[in-house]
N, C-alpha and C positions, 0 to 999 in steps of 0.2 A: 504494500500500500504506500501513496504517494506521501502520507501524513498517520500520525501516530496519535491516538486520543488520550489527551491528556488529563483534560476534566470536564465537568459539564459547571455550563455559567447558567445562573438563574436570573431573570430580568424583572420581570412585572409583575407582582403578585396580584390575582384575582381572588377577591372574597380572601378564606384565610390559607388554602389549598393549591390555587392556579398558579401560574409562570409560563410567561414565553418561554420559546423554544427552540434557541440559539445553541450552538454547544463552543464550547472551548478546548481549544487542541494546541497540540506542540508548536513551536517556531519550525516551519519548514522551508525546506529547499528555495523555494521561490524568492527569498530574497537576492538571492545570490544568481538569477536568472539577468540578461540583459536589458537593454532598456527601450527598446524594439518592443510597439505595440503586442504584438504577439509573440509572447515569451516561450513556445514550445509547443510539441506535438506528443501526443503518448501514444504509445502503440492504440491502433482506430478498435472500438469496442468491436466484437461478432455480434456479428443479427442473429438472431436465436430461433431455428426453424420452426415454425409453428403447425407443420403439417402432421406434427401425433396428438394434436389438442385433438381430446377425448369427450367433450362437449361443446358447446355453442359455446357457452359463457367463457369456457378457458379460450377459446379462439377470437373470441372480442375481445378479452382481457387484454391477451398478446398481441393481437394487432393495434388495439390504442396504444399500447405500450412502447411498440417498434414505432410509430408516426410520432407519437410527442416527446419521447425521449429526447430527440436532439434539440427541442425546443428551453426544456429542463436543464438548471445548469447549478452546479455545487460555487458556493464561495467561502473564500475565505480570507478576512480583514483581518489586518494586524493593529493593534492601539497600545500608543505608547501614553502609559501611564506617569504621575507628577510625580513618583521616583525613577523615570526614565524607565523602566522596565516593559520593555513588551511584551504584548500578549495577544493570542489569536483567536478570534472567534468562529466558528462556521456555522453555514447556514446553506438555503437556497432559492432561487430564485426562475425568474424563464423568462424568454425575447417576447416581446409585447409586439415591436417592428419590425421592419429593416434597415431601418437609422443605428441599432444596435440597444436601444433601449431596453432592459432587464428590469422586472419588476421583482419586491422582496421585502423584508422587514426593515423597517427605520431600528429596530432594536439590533438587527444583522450588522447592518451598515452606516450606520450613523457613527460620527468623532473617528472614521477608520485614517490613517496614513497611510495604506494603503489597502487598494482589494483586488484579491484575485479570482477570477473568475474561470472554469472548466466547464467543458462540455463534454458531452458523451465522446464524438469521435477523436477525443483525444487531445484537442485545442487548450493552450491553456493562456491567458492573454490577463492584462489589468484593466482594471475598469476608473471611472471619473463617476462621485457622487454628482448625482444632476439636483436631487433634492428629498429632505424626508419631511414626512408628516408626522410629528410624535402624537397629533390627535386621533390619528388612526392606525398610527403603528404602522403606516406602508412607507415605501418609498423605495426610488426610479436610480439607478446607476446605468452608466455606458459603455459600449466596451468599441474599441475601432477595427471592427472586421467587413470583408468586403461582403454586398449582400448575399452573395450564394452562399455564402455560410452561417449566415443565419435561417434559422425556422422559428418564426413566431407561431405562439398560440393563437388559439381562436377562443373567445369568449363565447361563454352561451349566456342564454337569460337565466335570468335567479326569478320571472316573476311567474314559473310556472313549476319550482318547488313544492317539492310534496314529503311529507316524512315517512320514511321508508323507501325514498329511492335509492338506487343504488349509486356509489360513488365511489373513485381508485383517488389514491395519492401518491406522490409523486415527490422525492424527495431524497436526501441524502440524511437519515436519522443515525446519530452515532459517529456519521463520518461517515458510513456505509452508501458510497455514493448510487443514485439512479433507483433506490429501493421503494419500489412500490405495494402498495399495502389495498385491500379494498374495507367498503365496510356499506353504511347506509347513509343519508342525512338522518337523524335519530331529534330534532328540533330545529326551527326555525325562527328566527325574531329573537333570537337571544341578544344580551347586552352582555360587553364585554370593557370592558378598562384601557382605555389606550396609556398611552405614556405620558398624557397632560393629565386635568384634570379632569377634562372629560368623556365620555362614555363612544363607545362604537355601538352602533344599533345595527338592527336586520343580521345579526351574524347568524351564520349556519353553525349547528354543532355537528358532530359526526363521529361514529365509532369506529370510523377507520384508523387503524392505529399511526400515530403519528405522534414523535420523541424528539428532545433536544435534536439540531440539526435539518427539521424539517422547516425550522422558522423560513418563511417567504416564498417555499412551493408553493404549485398550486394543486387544489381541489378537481378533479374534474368528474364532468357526469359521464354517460356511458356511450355519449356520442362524442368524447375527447374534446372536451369543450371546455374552457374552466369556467368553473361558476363561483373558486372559492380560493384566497390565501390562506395557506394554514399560520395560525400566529400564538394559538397560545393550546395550552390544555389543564386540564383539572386533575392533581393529582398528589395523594400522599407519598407517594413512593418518587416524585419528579421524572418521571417515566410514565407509559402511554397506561389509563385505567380505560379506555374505553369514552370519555372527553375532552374531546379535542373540538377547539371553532375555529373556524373561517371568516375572515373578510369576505364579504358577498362581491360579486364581481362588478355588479355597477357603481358599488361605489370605488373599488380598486381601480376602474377605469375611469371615472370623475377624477381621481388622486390623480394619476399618472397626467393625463390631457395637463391640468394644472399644474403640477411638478417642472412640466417641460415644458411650459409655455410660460408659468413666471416665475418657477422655485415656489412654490406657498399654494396653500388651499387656503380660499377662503368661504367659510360655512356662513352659515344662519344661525341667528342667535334671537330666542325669544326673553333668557332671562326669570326663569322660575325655578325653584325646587318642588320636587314632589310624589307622590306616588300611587299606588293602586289602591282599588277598593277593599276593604277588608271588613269580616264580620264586623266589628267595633262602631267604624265610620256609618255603615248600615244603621246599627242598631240608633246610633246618634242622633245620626241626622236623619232619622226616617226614611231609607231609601230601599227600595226595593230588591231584594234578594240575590237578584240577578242583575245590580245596576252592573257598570263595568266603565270606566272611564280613567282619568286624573285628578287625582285629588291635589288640588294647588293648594301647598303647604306657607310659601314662603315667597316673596318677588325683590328681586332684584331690583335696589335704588338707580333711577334713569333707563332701565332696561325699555324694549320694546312692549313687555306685558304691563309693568306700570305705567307708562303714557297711553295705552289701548284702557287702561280703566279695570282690567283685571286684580279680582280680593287677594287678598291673603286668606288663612286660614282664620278663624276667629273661635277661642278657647276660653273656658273659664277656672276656674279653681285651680289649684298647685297639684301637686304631685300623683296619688293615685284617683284623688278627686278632682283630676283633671275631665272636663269634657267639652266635647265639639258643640259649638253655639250654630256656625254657619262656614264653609265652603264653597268656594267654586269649583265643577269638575268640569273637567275638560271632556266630552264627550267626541267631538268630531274635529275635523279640520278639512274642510273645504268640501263640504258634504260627507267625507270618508271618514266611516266611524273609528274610534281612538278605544282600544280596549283597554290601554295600561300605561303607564311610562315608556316600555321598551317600546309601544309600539309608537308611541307619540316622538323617540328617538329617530325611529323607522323611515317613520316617513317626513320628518324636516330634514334628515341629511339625504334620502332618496329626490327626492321633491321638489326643495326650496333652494334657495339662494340670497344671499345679503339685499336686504332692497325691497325681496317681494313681498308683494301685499296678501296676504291669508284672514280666511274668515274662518274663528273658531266658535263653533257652537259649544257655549257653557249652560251646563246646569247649576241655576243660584236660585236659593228659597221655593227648588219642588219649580221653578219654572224654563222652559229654557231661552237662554238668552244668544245671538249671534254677536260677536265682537268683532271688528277688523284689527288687523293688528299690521303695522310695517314692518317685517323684521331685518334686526342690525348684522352687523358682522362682530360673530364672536370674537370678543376682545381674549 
């Protein structure tokens, strides 16, 4: 093997369990490579005969396998730390174009001095950070190869997800480069922790196993399509338990468009805290068993939600004699009903943009109320 694993690094903690899924490996060979865009060639991978696949499914597996593989690519960033000391992280990532643009984890390649970047047939070349998003945890690096050697993927839609479809990954877990794993989408609309303070919404979960190393693959459905970057998982042991999410792919391709047209994403910003409906709030506020919406807990001084005239929460008594007087819930947004937080996350970063005008139907006092709201650009 080209590189020897040395430890695994842990990045982002989700809830008290979760962490991306970067890994950390030796100081390797590559620095001691030239300075010639294209650092080297390794012997070209064998294409893997597929003519004794003994079912259907094995013979799709392996034909997506062989088409995107070279589109799939292993990296590996070196950061020199404030006692000078380097150290390597790996990860992976895949050609989006044929300008050479590779999409992958801001947590992969973010603060790198340098990165190196491998493909299957053997290529191994450095790459130039073009830009990350730490609110989403994605971002864009480039590498200068001529177009026949690159293979971009193909993105599929995410808006016709379903749980229990089937789904491969695609990735270098361990360091074990090109290692593809299957499993299902197993949920949908999860919220996941980016690297700011705020939330990624619409993420795919999935129990396709996926481990340090896999950070910035992609996800693909069963038509080799990706629909998903893999970025974090959930796990006691920091190893694969069966949860694993994805970057949904439309917003991985919002990211990228913007990364490389100005370095920065810029979102929509409404400006609230707040959360789901729960027995309590129910029993409270007299709502129906079955309501489902946002509970606006909190607003944001100058935000978009306080100049649109949106409450806060209103409480009375202290501690366990605390209770709800009145609330606004957020029920819809632009007629599309809002079941939760996560989904109200969902769809302003699918949807919206700095500037646009949304009308959110609230429920206040058992009535429902329509507010327009201009929303800002998250500061």
């Amino acid at each position: 093997m080209r590189r020897t694993i040395k430890a695994l690094v842990i990045a982002v903690v989700i809830f008290a369990l979760g962490f991306v899924i970067g890994t950390m490996i030796s100081r390797s060979t590559a620095a001691s490579f030239p300075d010639n865009p294209a650092l080297g060639i390794l012997p070209k991978s064998q294409t893997v005969s597929v003519q004794t696949a003994t079912t259907n499914d094995e013979l799709v597996r392996a034909q997506i396998y062989q088409r995107v593989a070279p589109s799939v690519v292993s990296i590996t960033v070196t950061r020199t730390s404030s006692s000078l000391t380097d150290s390597e992280v790996g990860g992976s990532g895949f050609v989006i174009d044929s300008a050479g643009h590779i999409m992958s984890n801001a947590h992969v390649v973010a603060n790198a001095s340098e990165i190196i970047v491998y493909f299957i047939d053997g290529t191994i070349t450095r790459a130039e950070l073009v830009g990350a998003d730490f609110d989403s945890d994605l971002a864009v690096i480039k590498v200068d190869l001529p177009t026949d050697r690159l293979s971009p993927i193909t993105f599929g839609s995410v808006d016709d997800l379903f749980v229990g479809q089937s789904v491969l990954a695609l990735g270098s877990p361990f360091g074990q480069d090109w290692t593809l794993t299957s499993g299902i989408i197993s949920a949908l609309n999860r919220r996941i922790q980016g690297l700011s303070s705020y939330a990624v919404g619409a993420v795919i979960q999935t129990d396709a196993p996926i481990n340090p190393g896999n950070s910035g693959g992609p996800l693909f459905n069963m038509n080799g399509e990706v629909i998903g970057v893999n970025s974090q998982i959930v796990s006691e042991t920091r190893s694969n338990s069966g949860i694993g999410f994805a970057a949904p792919a439309d917003l991985a391709q919002r990211v990228a468009a913007e990364l490389i047209e100005k370095r920065r994403v810029d979102y929509s910003y409404l400006g609230i805290s707040g959360g789901d409906i729960n027995l309590i709030v129910m029993e409270q506020l007299n709502l129906p068993n079955n309501q489902r919406g946002v509970l606006v807990r909190s607003i944001q001084s100058g935000s978009p939600a306080r100049l649109a005239g949106i409450r806060d929460l209103v409480v009375e008594g202290r501690g366990n004699n605390t209770r709800l007087v009145s609330a606004d819930i957020i029920v819809a947004i632009n007629n599309t009903p809002i079941t939760g937080f996560d989904d109200m996350i969902s769809y302003l970063s699918k949807y919206t943009r700095p500037n646009d005008v949304i009308s959110l139907t609230i429920l206040r006092d058992g009535q429902l109320v329509d507010v327009s709201v201009t929303l800002g650009n998250r500061p």
